[in-house]
N, C-alpha and C positions, 0 to 999 in steps of 0.2 A: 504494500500500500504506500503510495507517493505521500509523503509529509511537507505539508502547506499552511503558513500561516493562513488565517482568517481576513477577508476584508471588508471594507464600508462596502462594498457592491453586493457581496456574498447574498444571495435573496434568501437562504438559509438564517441569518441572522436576526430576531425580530426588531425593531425598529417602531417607534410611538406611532401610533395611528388609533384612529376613532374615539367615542367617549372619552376612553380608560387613559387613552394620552391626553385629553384633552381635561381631564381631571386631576391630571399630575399624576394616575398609577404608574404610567413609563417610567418614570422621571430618571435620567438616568443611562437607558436603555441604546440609546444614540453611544454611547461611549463602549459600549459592549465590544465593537469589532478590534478596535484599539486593543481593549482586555485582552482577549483571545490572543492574537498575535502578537503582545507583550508576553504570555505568561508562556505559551510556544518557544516564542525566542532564550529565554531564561533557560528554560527547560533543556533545551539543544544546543543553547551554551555553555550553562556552567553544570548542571546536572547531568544528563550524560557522558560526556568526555569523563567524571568521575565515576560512573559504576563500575562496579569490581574492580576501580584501580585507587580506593581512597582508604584511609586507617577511621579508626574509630575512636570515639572519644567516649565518655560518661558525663552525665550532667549530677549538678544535685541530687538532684532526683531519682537518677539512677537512672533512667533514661537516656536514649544514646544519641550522639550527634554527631556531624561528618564536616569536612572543611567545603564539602557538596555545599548542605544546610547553610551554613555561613556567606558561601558567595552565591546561592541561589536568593536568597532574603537581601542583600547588599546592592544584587542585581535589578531585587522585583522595585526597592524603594526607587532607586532613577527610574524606573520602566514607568512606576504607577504615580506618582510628583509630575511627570510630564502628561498624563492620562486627567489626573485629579489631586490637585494640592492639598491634602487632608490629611490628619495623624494617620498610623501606620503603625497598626498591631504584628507584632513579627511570634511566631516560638519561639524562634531563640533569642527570646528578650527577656529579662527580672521581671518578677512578677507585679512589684514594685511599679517599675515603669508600665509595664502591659497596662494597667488599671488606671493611672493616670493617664493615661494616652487615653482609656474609654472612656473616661470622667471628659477630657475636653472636645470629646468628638462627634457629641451633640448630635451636629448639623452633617455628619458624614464619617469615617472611618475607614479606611483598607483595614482588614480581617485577613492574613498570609501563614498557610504552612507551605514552607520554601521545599518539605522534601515530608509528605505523608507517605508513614511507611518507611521510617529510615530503618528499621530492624532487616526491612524484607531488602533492602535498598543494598547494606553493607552485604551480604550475605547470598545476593546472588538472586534474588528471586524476583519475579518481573512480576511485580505487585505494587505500587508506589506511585505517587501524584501530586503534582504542586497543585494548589488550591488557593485561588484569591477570591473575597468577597469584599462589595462595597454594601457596609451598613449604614443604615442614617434612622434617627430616632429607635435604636436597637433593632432594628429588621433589614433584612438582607436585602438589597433592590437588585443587584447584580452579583452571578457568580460564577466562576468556569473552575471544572475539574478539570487537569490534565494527564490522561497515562502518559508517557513520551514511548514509554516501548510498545504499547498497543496503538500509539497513534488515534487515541482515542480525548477526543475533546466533549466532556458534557458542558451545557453552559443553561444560561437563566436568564431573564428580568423579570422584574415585577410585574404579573399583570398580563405578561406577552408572552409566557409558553417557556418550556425548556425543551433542551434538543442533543443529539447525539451525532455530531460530526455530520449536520445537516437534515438529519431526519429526526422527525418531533418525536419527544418521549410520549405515552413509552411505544417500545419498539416490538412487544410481546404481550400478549395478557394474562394476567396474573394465575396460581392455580383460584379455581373456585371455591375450595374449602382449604379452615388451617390445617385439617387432616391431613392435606395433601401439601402443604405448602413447604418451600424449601427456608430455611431461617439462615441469617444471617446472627449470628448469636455471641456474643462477650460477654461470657460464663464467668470469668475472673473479678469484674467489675458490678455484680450482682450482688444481692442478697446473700448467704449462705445456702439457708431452704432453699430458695426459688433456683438457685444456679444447682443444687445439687435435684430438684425439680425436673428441670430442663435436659440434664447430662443422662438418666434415670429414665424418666415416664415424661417428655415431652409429648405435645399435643400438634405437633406439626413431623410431616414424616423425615426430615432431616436436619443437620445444619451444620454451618461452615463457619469458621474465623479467620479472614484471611491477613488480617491486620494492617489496613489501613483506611481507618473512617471514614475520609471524603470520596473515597471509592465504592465503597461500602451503602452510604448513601445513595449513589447513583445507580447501584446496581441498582436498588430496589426501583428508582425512577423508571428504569429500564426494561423490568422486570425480571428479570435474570434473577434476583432474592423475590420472596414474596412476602417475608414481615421480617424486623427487626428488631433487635434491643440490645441497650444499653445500660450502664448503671450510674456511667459520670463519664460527658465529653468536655474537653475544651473546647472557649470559645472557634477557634480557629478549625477543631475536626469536624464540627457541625454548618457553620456563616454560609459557607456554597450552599452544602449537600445538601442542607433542608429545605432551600431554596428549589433547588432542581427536581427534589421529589415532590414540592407541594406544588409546584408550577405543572407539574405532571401529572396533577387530581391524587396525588398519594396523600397520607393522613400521620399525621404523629401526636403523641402526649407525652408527657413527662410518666415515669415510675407511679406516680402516685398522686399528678396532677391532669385533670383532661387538657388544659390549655398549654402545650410546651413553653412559651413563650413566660408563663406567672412564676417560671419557677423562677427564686428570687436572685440568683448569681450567676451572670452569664455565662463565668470561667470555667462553670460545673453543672451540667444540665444533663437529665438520663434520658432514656428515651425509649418508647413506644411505638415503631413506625408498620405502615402498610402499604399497597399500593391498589388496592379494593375495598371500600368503604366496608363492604360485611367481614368480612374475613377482617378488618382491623378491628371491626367491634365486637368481633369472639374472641378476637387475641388479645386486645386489650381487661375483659374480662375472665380470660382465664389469668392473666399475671395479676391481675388485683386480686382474686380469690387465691391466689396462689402466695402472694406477698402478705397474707395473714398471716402465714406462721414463720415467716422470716424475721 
């Protein structure tokens, strides 16, 4: 498959029109092609030329980083200051700073993981994606996931659809019951009960971890997953991905709240997702009934 940035012509990209622009829900959306073929460019520059030739490092946290991660985020800031002059939430930033940058960011924000999936990333596994989102009043207006080895670009606006390297999500339909459904599942980041629930006597006939959430979301947009869950994201693994699956009539809640959006810390938010309205309101009530004895 030939690898091409994105462009203002692209008729693939949506672009404000009717009411919905004319109401401000585009807002924003004119800049999308920009997006795309900034976040490409990064990708094919600083990101690939290092897989399987970069060392690893350890964060705080214990968590791993790569000198990829470092000059992919160093990259995206020039790429996206010429796109949209706005603070500029990075991962590999103190946490300190991360939350002061969302305290002044009001009116707008870049949301960036420079390298999702750095585990899969050092190690060889073609699993992994930059992910930029543009928030304003805490909601995602724009967002693109990028695989660079699958050549795979998912993207979003507000209002105007999400899409899969030209073709509108989603690309499959979903199974019709959870019985059948394939899960996307982060068993580690769960409850106790409910994760040892899930690994035991799940309610869905399978599921996968493939570890790395802004991909992870997309699939479901895609349909390729048919529900998901979570137990705690960062701001930055969800800013696209929820974007791209809700833009795709997909459905999310928090753990233990229906509204994703109320749960009170944006750095740390769990999650309940589907990409068929029924099948999310079984799955969602089987984990509520299920998170009683957790």
């Amino acid at each position: 498959m030939a690898i091409s940035d994105a462009t203002p012509t692209d008729p693939a990209i949506p672009t404000p029109a009717g009411p919905a622009a004319a109401a401000g829900a585009g807002a924003g959306s004119d800049l999308l092609p920009g997006l795309i073929a900034a976040v490409k460019r990064v990708a094919h520059q600083e990101v690939m030329p290092r897989y399987l030739n970069v060392a690893r490092h350890r964060k705080g946290d214990g968590s791993l980083f790569t000198q990829a991660d470092l000059a992919a985020q160093e990259a995206l800031v020039s790429e996206l200051r010429d796109i949209l002059d706005c603070p500029f939430i990075g991962e590999e930033m103190g946490a300190e700073r991360q939350r002061a940058l969302w305290d002044a960011g009001e009116q707008g924000v870049w949301c960036v993981d420079p390298i999702d999936g750095t585990s899969n990333f050092v190690n060889g596994i073609p699993y992994f994606a930059v992910s930029v989102a543009l928030v304003r009043a805490g909601r995602p207006l724009l967002g693109v996931v990028y695989d660079p080895v699958a050549d795979e670009c998912f993207y979003a606006a507000h209002d105007q659809g999400a899409w899969l390297n030209g073709e509108q999500l989603p690309i499959k339909e979903g199974a019709p019951t959870l019985r059948e459904s394939i899960a996307q599942a982060d068993l580690k980041r769960l409850p106790r009960e409910l994760s040892l629930m899930l690994g035991h006597r799940p309610p869905y006939a399978s599921h996968r971890n493939f570890g790395a959430s802004t991909l992870e979301w997309c699939y479901v947009a895609a349909g390729r997953f048919d529900v998901y869950i979570h137990g705690g994201q960062k701001l930055w693994d969800y800013a696209a991905g929820v974007l791209v699956l809700q833009e795709a009539g997909g459905h999310v809640s928090g753990l233990r709240v229906d509204d994703f959006w109320a749960q009170p810390d944006p750095f740390q938010r769990s999650v309940i997702a589907a990409l068929r309205a029924d099948v999310f309101a079984d799955w969602r009530a089987w984990t509520r009934l299920h998170l009683q004895d957790s």
